[in-house]
C-alpha positions in Angstrom: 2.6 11.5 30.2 2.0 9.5 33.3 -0.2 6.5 33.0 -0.4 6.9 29.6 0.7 3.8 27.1 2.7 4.5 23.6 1.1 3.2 20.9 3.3 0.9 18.3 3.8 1.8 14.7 1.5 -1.4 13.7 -1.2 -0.2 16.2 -1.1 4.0 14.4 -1.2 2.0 10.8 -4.6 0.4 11.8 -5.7 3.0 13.0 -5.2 4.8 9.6 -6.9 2.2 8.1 -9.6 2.5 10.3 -10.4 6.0 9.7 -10.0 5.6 5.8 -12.7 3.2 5.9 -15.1 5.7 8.4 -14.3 8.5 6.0 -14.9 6.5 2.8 -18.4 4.9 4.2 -19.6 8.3 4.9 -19.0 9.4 1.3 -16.5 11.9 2.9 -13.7 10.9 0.1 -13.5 8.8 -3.1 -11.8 6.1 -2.9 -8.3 7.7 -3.3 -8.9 11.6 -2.3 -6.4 13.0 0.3 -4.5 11.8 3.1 -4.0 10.3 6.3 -1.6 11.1 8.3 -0.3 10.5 12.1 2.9 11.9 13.5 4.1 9.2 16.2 7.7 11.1 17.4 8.8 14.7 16.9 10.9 13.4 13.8 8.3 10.8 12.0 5.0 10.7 10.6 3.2 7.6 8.7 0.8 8.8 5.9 -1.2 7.1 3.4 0.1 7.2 -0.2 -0.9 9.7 -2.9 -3.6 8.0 -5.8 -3.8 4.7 -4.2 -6.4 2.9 -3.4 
């Protein structure tokens, strides 16, 4: 991708946060419904954790 920047792990785990707390203040979820995932490489991918909230 040219002129495109990678984003860290730290910066994809905020932005998880981030859309939990859109999703939640819409009344989309309950506070521990589903999950969040982003893959950042062909062999990872950071997800939020089953029944926590």
């Amino acid at each position: 991708m040219t002129g495109s920047v990678m984003k860290s792990e730290g910066e994809h785990r905020k932005d998880i946060v981030e859309v939990c707390r859109r999703i939640y203040s819409k009344g989309y979820v309950a506070s521990n419904d589903g999950n969040v995932s982003v893959r950042i490489s062909d062999e990872e991918v950071i997800a939020t954790p089953t029944g926590m909230s």
